[in-house]
C-alpha positions as semicolon CSV with decimal commas, in nm:
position;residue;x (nm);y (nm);z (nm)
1;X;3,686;13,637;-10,327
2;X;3,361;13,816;-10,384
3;X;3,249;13,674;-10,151
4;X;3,429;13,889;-9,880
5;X;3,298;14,187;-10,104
6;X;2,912;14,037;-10,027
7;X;2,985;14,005;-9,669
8;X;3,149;14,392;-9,569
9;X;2,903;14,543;-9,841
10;X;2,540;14,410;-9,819
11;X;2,582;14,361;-9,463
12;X;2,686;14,705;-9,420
13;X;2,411;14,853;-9,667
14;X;2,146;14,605;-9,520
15;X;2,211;14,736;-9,144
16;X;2,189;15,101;-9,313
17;X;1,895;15,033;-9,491
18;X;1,639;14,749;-9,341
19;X;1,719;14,761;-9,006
20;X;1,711;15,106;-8,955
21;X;1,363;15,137;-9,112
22;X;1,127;15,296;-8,867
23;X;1,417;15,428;-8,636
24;X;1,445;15,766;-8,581
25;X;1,120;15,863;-8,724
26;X;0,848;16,074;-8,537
27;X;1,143;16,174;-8,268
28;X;1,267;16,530;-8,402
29;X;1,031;16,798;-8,456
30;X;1,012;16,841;-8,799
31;X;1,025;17,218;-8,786
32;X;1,356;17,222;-8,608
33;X;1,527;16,943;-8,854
34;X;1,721;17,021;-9,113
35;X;1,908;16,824;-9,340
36;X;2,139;16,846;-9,659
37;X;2,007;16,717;-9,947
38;X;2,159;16,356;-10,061
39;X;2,388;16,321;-10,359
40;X;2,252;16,190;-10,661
41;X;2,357;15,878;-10,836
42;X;2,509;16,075;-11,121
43;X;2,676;16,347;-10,853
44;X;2,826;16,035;-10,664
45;X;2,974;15,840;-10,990
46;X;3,155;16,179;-11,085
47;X;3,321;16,199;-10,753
48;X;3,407;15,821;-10,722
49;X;3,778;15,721;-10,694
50;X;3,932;15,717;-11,063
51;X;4,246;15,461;-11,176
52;X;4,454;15,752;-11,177
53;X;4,395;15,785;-10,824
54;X;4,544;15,409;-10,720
55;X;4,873;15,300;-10,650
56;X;5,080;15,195;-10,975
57;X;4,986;14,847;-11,094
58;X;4,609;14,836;-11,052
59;X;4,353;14,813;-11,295
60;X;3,982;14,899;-11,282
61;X;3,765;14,552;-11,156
62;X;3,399;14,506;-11,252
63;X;3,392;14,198;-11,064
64;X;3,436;14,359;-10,752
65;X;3,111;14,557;-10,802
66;X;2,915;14,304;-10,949
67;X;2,489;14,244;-10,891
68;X;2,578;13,881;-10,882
69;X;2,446;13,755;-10,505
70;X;2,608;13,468;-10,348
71;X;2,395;13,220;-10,191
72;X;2,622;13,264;-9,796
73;X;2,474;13,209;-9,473
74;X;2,631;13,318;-9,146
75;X;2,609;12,961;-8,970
76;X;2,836;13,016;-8,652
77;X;2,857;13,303;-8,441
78;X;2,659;13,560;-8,206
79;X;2,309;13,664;-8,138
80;X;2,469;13,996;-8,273
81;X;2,613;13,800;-8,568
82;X;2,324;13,700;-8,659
83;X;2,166;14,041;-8,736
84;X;2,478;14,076;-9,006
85;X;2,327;13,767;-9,169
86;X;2,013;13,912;-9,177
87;X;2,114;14,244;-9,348
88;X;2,342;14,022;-9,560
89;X;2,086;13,835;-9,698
90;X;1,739;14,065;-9,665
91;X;1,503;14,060;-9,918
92;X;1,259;14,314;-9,786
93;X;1,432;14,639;-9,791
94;X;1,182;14,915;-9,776
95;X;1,357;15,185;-9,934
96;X;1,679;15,219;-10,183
97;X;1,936;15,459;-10,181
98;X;1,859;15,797;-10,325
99;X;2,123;15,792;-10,467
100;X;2,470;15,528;-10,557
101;X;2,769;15,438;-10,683
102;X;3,043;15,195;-10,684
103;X;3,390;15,095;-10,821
104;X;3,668;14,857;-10,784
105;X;3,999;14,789;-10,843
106;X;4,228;14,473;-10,806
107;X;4,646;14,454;-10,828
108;X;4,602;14,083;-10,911
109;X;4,347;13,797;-10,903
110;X;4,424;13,741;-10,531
111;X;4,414;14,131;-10,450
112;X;4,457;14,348;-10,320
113;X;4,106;14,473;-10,394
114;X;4,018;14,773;-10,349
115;X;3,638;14,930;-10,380
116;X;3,436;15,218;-10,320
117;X;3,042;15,268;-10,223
118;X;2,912;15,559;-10,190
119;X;2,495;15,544;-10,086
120;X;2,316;15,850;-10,028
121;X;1,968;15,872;-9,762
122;X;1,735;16,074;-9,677
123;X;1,627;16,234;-9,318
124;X;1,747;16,093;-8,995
125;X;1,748;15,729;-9,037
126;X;2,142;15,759;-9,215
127;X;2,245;15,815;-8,832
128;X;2,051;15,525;-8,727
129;X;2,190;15,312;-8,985
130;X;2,563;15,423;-8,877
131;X;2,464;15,335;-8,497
132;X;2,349;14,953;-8,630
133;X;2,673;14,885;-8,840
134;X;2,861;14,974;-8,518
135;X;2,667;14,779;-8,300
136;X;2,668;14,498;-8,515
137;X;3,004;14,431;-8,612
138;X;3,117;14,560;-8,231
139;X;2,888;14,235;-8,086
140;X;3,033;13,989;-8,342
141;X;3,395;13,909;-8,248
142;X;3,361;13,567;-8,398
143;X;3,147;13,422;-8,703
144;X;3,144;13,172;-8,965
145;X;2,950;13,170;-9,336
146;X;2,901;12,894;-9,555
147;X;2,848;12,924;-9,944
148;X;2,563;12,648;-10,104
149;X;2,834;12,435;-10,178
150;X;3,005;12,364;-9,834
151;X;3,261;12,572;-9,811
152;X;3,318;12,829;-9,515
153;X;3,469;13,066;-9,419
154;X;3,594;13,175;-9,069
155;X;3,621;13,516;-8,943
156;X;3,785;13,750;-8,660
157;X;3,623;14,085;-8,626
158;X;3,816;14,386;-8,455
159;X;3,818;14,757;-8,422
160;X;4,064;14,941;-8,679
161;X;4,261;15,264;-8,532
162;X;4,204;15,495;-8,819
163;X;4,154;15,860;-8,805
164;X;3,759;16,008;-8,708
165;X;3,680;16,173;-9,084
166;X;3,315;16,319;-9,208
167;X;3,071;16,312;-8,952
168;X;3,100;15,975;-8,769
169;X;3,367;15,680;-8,885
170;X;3,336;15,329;-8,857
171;X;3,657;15,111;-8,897
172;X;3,690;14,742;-8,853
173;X;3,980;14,468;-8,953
174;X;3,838;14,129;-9,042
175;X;4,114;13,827;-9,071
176;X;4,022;13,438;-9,196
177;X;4,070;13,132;-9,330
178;X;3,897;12,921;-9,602
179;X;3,832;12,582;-9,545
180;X;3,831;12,425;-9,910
181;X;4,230;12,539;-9,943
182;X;4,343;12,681;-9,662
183;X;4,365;13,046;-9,759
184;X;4,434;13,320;-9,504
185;X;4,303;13,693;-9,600
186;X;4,313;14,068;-9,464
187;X;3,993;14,233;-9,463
188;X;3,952;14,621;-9,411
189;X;3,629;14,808;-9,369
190;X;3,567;15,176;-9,330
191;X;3,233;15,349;-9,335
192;X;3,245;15,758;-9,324
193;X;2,945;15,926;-9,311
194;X;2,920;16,264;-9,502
195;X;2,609;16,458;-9,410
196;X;2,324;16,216;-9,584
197;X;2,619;16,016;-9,746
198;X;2,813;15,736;-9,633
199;X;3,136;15,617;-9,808
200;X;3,184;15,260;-9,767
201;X;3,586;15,162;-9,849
202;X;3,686;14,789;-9,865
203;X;4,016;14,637;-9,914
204;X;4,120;14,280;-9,874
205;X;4,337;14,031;-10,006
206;X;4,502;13,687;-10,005
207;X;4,771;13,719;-9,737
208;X;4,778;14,081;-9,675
209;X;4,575;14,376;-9,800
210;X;4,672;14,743;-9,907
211;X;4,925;14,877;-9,670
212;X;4,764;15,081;-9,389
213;X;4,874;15,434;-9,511
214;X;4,811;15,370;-9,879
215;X;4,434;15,300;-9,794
216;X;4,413;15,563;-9,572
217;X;4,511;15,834;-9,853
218;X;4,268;15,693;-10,071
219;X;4,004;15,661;-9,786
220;X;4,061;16,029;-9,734
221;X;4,042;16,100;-10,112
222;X;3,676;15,967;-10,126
223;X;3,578;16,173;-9,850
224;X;3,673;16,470;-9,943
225;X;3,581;16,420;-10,265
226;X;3,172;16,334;-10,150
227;X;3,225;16,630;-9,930
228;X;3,291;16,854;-10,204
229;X;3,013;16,713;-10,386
230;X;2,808;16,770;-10,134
């Protein structure tokens, strides 16, 4: 299963951060722009989502928010699909986060999961990054990855209805199968931007994932709780 966690959250980061490199830049006078400053990594772990904080029965998962890459390749699927394998698997990002943080939780070993990423920018090119995750995911309906041994994985993309929080909201529902045993999964992704902060909540499972209103409270939790931090 992590890798459905590779596929919402590098693609996501890498459309916020390589392919919005350059965009944005030279555009606003630089007299009349003004922006926040970004969190911190240590002011984004303290406002994270805590175990107290999750529906009875979960317990904190460090797999979820793992380093470990997966070797997947998007092999079916758009022109637009495309792009989210090539922010899934870029190498040549030319500038991290100012500032981080993750966490996970799981109810079982087949979900659902649960995590949190938080990634703070500087200057304008947060807003660009927002406007490529939306155009990405919005021109790939259909795709299909495949891991380095052979097995795939087959998605449907769709808009989420979910309520507009922060300063712009992303929402999308991914469903699938995998080929190797037939699995079926739920896949939720919502990205909230905060100022020069964006919130990036997963949840998927085996079957179904976290009931809609569940992950909505806790979606609004992290928000609010980066907004106050920020």
């Amino acid at each position: 299963m992590k890798t459905l966690r590779f596929i919402a959250v590098l693609a996501c980061i890498g459309l916020l951060l390589g392919c919005a490199k350059g965009e944005g830049e030279g555009k606003t006078n630089p007299v009349e722009a003004v922006f926040k400053d970004p969190l911190t990594s240590k002011q984004i772990k303290k406002a994270l989502i805590k175990l107290e904080d999750m529906p009875s029965g979960y317990s904190e998962d460090p797999d979820l928010i793992s380093d470990e890459e997966d070797e997947d390749k998007i092999t079916a699927g758009s022109k637009k699909c495309k792009e989210l394998d090539s922010a899934l698997n870029a190498e040549d990002m030319t500038e991290n986060p100012f500032g981080e943080g993750e966490v996970g939780f799981k109810q079982s070993d087949f979900g659902p999961f649960v995590g949190e990423f938080v990634s703070s920018f500087k200057g304008s090119r947060i807003k660009d990054g927002m406007g490529n995750i939306r155009d990405a995911f919005e021109g790939c309906k259909k795709f299909e990855t495949t891991d380095k041994d052979g097995a795939k994985l087959k998605f449907t993309v769709a808009p989420m209805s979910f309520p507009k929080l922060g300063d712009d909201t992303i929402a999308i529902k991914m469903s699938g199968t995998e080929s190797s045993f037939g699995m079926s999964f739920d896949f939720n992704i919502i990205a909230v931007r905060v100022d020069q902060n964006v919130v990036l909540m997963i949840n998927f499972g085996i079957g179904k994932a976290l009931g809609g209103q569940k992950f909505e409270k806790l979606t609004r939790l992290a928000v609010e709780r980066i907004d106050q931090a920020a």
